[in-house]
C-alpha positions as CSV (number, residue, x, y, z in Angstrom):
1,X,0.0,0.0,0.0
2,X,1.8,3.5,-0.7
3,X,1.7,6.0,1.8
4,X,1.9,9.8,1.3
5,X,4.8,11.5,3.1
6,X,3.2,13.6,5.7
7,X,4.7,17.2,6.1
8,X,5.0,19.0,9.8
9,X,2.7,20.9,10.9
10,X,2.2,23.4,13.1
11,X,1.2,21.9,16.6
12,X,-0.6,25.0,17.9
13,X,-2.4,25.6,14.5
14,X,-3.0,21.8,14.7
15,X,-3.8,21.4,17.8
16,X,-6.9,24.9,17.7
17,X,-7.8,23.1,14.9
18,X,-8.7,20.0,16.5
19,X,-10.1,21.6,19.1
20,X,-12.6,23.2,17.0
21,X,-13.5,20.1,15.4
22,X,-14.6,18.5,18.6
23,X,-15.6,21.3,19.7
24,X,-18.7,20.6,16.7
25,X,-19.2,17.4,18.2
26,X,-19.7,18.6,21.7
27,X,-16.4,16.7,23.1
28,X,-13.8,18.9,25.1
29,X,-10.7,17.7,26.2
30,X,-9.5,20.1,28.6
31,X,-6.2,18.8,28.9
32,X,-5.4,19.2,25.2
33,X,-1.7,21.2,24.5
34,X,1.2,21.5,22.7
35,X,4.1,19.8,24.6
36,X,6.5,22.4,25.1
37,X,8.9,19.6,26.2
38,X,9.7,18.6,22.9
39,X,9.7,21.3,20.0
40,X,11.4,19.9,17.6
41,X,9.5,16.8,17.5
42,X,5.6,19.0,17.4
43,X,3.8,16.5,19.3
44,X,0.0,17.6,20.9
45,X,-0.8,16.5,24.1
46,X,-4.4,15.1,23.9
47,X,-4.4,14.6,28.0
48,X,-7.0,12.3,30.0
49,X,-10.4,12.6,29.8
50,X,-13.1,11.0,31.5
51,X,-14.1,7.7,30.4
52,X,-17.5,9.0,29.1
53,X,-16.0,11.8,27.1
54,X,-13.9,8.9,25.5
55,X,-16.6,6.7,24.2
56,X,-18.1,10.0,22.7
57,X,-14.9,10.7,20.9
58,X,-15.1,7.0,19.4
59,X,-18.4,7.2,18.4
60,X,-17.5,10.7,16.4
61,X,-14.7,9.0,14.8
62,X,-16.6,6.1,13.6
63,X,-18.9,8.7,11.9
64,X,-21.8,8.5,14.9
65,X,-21.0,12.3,16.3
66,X,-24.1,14.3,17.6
67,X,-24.9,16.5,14.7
């Protein structure tokens, strides 16, 4: 299977923009971040949530979000 060779991005740009999308789904993870431990390598930090808040966010991913 070929893959496409992903470019960086932008943690914070990614990381307000993935807040917005669940933010459409009614899911907030409040411990979402950039990790300022590690720059060069751009990671978010998604955090914990709540057990309930993580069967929401599987449901959204497999396409059942609130609309």
């Amino acid at each position: 299977m070929a893959t496409k060779e992903q470019q960086p991005a932008d943690p914070f740009v990614t990381k307000e923009s993935l807040k917005a999308a669940l933010a459409e789904v009614g899911i907030v993870l409040p411990s979402l971040a950039v990790d300022d431990a590690s720059p060069q390598l751009g990671l978010v930090e998604l955090g914990r949530v709540r057990s309930d808040v993580a069967a929401r966010l599987a449901e959204a991913l497999r396409g059942g979000g609130s609309e």
